[in-house]
C-alpha positions in Angstrom: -19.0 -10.2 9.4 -17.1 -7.3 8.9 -19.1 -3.8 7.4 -17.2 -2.8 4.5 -17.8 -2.6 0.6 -15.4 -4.1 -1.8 -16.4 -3.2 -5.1 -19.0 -1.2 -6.8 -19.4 -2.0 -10.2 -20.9 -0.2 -12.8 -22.5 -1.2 -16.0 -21.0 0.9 -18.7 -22.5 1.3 -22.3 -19.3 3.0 -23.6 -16.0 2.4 -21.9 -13.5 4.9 -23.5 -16.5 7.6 -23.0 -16.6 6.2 -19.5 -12.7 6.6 -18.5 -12.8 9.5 -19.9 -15.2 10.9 -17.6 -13.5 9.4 -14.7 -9.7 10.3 -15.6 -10.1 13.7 -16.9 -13.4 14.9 -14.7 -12.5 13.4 -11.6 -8.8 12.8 -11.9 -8.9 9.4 -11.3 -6.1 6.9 -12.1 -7.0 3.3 -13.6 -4.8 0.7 -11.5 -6.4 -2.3 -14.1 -8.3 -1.9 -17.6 -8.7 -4.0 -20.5 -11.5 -4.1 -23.2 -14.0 -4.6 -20.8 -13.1 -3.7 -17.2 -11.8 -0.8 -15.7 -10.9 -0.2 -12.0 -10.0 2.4 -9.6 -8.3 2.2 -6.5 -10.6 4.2 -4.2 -9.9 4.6 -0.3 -10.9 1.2 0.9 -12.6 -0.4 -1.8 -12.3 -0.6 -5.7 -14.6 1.0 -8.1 -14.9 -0.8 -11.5 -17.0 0.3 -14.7 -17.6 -2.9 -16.5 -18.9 -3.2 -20.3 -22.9 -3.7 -19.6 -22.8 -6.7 -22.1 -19.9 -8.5 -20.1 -21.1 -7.4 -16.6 -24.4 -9.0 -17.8 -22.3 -12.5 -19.0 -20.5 -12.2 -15.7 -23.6 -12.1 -13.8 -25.7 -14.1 -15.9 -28.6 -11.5 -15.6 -30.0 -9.9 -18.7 -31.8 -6.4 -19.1 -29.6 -4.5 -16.9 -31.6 -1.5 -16.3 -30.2 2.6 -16.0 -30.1 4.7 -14.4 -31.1 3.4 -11.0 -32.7 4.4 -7.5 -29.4 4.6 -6.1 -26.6 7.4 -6.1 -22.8 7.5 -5.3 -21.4 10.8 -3.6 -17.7 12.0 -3.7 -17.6 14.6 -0.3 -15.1 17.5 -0.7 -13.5 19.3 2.4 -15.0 22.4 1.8 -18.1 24.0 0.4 -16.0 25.9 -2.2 -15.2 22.2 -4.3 -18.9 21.4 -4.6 -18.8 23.6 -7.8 -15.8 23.6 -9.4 -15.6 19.5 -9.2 -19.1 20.0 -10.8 -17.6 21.6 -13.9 -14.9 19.5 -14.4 -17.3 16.7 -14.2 -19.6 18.3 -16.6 -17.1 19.3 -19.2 -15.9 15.6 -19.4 -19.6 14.6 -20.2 -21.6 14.6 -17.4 -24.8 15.7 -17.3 -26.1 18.4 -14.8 -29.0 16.5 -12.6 -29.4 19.7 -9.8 -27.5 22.5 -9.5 -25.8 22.9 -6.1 -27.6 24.1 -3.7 -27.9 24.4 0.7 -30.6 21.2 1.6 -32.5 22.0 4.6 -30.3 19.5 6.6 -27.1 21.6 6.1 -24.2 21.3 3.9 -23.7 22.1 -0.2 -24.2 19.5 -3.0 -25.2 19.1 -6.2 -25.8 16.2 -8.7 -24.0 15.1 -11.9 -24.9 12.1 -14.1 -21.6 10.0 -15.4 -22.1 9.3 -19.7 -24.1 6.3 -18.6 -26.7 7.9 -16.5 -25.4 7.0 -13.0 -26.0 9.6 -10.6 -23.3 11.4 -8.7 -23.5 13.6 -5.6 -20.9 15.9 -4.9 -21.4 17.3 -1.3 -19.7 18.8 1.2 -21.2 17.9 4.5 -19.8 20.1 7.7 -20.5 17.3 10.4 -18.3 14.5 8.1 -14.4 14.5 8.0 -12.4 13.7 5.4 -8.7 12.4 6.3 -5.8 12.8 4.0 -6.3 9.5 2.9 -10.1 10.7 1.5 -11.4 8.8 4.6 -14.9 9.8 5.3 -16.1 9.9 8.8 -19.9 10.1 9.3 -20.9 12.8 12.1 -23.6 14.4 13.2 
C-alpha cells in the first residue's frame, strides 16, 4: 500500500468564520465549497473543513469532540516566517496557543488555534526542505 494521505478533514462549527481564517490568514484558495464543505488543494493531498453536524451525518458518529491530541503544522523556509504567518493567522481569528520560540531539538515554531480550536504549528525546521512546490522533505 502506498504511504500517502489523501484528505484531512476537519470538523468546523462555523464555516464562513472558518474560510475566512483559511483564505485571508493563510492565503489559501478553495478549489470546491458549498454549504457544508470546503476544500483546499494542498501539495499532495486535499484539506477540507466540513460542517461538524454533516461530517457527523457523513460518518455516522455523534459527539465529535474539539480540540484534539493531534496538531497540523505548515513549515516555512525560513525562521523569519514563523512570526509574521503567526499574525496573519491571528488577525483572521486564531487564537495564540505558544508564542514562537527555539525547542531544544532546533528550529523556530509557534502554535495557533484555527476559530474551531484545531491546533496549528508553524515551524521552520533547518534539517526539512521545502521545494517550490511546498514539498516537505524530512531530514535530520
Amino acid at each position: 500500500m502506498q504511504q500517502q494521505i489523501s484528505i484531512i478533514t476537519l470538523g468546523i462549527a462555523d464555516l464562513a468564520r472558518s474560510r475566512s481564517f483559511y483564505v485571508e490568514g493563510f492565503g489559501w484558495r478553495p478549489v470546491f465549497e458549498n454549504d457544508e464543505i470546503i476544500f483546499y488543494q494542498m501539495n499532495g493531498f486535499v484539506l477540507g473543513t466540513f460542517s461538524k453536524p454533516a461530517l457527523e451525518q457523513d460518518m455516522n458518529r455523534t459527539g465529535l469532540l474539539a480540540p484534539g491530541a493531534f496538531s497540523l503544522a505548515h513549515n516555512v523556509p525560513d525562521p523569519e516566517e514563523v512570526e509574521p504567518v503567526m499574525k496573519r493567522l491571528l488577525a483572521a481569528g486564531g487564537r495564540l496557543l505558544r508564542k514562537a520560540d527555539a525547542p531544544t531539538h532546533g528550529g523556530f515554531r509557534g502554535y495557533v488555534a484555527d476559530p474551531d480550536d484545531h491546533a496549528w504549528e508553524i515551524a521552520w525546521n533547518p534539517a526539512w526542505t521545502i521545494d517550490d512546490r511546498g514539498q516537505v522533505t524530512f531530514g535530520l
